[in-house]
C-alpha positions in Angstrom: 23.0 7.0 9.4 22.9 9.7 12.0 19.0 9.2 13.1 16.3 6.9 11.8 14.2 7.5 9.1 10.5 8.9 9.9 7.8 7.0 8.7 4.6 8.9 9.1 2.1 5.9 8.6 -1.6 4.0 9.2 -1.4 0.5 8.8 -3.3 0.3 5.4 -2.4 -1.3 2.2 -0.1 1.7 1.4 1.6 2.1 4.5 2.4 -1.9 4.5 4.2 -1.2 2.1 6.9 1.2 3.5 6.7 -0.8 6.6 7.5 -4.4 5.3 10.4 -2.6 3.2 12.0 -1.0 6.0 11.8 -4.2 7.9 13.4 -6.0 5.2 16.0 -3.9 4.7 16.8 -3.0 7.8 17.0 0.4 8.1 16.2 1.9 11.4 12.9 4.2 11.4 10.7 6.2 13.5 7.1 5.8 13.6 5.0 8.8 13.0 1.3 7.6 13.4 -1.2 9.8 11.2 -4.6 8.4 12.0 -6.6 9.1 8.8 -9.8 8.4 10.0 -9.1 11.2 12.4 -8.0 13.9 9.8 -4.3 13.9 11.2 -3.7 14.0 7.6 -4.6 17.7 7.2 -2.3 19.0 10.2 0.5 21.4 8.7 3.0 19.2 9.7 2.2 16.1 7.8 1.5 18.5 5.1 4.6 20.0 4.9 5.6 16.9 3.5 3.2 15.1 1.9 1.2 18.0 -0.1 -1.2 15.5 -1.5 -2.6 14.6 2.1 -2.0 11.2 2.0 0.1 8.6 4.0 2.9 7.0 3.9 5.9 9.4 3.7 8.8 9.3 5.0 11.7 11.8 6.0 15.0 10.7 5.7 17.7 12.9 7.3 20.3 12.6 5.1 18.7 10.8 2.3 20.7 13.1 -0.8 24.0 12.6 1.1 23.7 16.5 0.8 23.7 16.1 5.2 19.9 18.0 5.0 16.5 15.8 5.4 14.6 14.6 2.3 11.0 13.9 2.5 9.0 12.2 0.1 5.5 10.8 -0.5 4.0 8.3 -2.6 4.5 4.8 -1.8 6.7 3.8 -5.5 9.1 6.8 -4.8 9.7 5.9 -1.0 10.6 2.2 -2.3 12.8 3.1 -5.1 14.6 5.6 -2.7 14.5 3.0 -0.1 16.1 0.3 -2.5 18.4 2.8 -3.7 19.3 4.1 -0.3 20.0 0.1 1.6 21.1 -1.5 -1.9 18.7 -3.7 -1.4 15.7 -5.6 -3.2 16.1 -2.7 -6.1 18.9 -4.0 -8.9 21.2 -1.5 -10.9 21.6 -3.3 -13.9 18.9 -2.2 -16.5 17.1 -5.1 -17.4 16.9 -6.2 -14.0 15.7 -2.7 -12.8 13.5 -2.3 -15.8 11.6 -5.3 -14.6 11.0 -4.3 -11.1 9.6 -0.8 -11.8 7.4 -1.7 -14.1 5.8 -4.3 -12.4 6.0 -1.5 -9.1 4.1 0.6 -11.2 1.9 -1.7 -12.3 0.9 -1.8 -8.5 0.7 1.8 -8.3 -1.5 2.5 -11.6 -3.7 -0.4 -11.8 -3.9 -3.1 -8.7 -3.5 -0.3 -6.1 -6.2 2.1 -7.7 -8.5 -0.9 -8.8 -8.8 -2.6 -5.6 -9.7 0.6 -3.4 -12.2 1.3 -5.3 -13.4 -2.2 -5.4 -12.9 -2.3 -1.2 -14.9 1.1 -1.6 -18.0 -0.4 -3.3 -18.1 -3.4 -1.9 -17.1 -2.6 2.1 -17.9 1.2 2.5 -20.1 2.6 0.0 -23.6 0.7 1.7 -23.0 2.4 4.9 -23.1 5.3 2.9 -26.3 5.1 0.4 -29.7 4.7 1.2 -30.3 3.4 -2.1 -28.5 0.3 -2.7 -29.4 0.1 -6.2 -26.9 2.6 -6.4 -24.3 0.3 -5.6 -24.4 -2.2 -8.7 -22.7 -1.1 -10.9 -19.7 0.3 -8.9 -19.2 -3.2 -7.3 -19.1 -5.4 -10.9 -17.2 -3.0 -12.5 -14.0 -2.1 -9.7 -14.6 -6.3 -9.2 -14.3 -7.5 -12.6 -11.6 -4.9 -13.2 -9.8 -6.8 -9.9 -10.1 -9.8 -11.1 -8.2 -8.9 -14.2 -5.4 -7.6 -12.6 -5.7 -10.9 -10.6 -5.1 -12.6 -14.0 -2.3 -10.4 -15.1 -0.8 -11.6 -11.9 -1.3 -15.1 -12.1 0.4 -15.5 -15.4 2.9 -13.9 -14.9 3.7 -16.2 -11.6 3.3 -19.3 -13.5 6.9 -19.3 -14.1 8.9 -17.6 -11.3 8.9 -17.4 -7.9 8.9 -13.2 -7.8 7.2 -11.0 -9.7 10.7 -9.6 -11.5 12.5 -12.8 -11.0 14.2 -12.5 -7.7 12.5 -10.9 -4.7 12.1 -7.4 -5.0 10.4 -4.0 -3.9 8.0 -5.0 -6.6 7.0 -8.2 -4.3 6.5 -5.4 -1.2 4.2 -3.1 -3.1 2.0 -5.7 -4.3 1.4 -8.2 -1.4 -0.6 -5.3 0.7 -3.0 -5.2 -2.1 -3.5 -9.0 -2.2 -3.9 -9.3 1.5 -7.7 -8.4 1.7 -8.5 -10.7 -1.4 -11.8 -11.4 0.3 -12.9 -8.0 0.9 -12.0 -7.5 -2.7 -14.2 -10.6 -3.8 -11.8 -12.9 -4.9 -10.9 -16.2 -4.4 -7.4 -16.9 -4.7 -8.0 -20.7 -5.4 -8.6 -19.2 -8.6 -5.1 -18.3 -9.1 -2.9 -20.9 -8.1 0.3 -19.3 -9.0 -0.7 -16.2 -7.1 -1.3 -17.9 -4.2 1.7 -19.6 -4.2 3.7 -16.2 -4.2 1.3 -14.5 -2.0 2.1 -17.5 0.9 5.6 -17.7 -0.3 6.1 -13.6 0.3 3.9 -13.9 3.9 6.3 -16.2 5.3 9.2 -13.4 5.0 10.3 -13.0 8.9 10.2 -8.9 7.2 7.1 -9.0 5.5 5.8 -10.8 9.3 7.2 -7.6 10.9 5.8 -4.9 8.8 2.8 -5.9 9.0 2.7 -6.4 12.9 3.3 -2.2 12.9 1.1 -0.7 14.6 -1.4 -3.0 13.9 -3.5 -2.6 17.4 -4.2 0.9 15.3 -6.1 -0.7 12.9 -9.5 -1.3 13.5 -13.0 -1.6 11.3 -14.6 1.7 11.6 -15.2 2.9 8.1 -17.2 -0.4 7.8 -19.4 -0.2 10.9 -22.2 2.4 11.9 -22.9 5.1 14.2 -21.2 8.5 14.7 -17.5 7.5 15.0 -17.8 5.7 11.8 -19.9 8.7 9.8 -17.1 10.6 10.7 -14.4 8.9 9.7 -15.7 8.1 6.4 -16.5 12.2 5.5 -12.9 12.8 6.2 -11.6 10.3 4.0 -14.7 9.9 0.9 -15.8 14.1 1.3 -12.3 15.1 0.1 -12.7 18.2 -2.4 -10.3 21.0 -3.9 -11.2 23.2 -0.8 
């Protein structure tokens, strides 16, 4: 590889994701911090390659093997490419592969989607209404829908150590989600199984590493009050077509 990879990131859920994966893989990268609470999101640069306004992407400069730079966005596609691109943690063999992208998009269409909105309702949305009444519903329904998915999850741990069997990207995409179990209103006790995998995967040295990135970054502002936070969260929850 001539240069490293360029990871424009926040250490969030999402960008865990791209962050433990690179670790574990090790592929050299650049970090590219895009502080979304701060609207670096919407700069022309980060736009240019990720259209969609939203973090992690990556640029990868020679990525086709074509000797240009490929970018991409979205969280499953970086992983598949980055599996495809180390040989790592992503089989070729059908059945195998067939079991890891269907659990990653399992991640990407149901635990990923469900759980923001639950972390929405539950940790952002009453700094936000005066009314908390309004809250009820949005809280037991993102919750319940949660614990499902916690369910699904469970089960299907009850009789392997992975999620697809042996260790995969599929294991990297979903651990970030399970990480703020509490702020999701879960208990994991509930799910023995899961919380097996969930401590077996946080011991990876890799995982350990991604999710030390940049993780004096992070802080609690879309929780709090005041100014700073108000801001932060009409960037990220005010988002229309314009």
């Amino acid at each position: 590889m001539t240069a490293p990879i360029e990871l424009w990131y926040w250490p969030t859920p999402n960008g865990w994701k791209i962050s433990i994966a690179l670790e574990e893989m090790g592929l050299p990268y650049e970090l590219k911090p895009v502080n979304i609470g701060a609207g670096e999101q919407f700069k022309p640069e980060f736009l240019a390659i990720s259209p969609n306004n939203r973090m992690p992407a990556i640029v990868d400069p020679d990525g086709a093997g074509d000797g240009e730079p490929l970018s991409i966005f979205e969280s499953g596609a970086i992983l598949q490419h980055l599996g495809r691109r180390s040989g790592k943690f992503y089989p070729q063999a059908p059945r195998e592969r067939a079991e890891v992208e269907q659990w990653l998009f399992w991640q990407m269409g149901g635990l990923g989607p469900m759980a923001g909105q639950t972390h929405h309702f539950r940790q952002y949305a009453p700094q936000m209404l005066k009314d908390q009444r309004q809250l009820a519903y949005g809280v037991n329904r993102y919750t319940n829908e949660t614990e499902r998915l916690y369910g699904v999850l469970n089960k299907r741990l009850a009789d392997r150590p992975f999620v697809a069997g042996d260790y995969s990207i599929a294991d990297m995409a979903i651990f970030p989600w399970i990480r703020p179990w509490k702020n999701q209103g879960q208990d994991l006790n509930a799910f023995p199984h899961l919380k097996e995998w969930f401590e077996r995967v946080g011991e990876r040295d890799g995982v350990k590493r991604g999710l030390a990135v940049a993780d004096a970054l992070r802080n609690n502002t879309l929780a709090s009050s005041g100014k700073t936070a108000d801001a932060a969260r009409a960037v990220l929850f005010g988002q229309r077509a314009r």
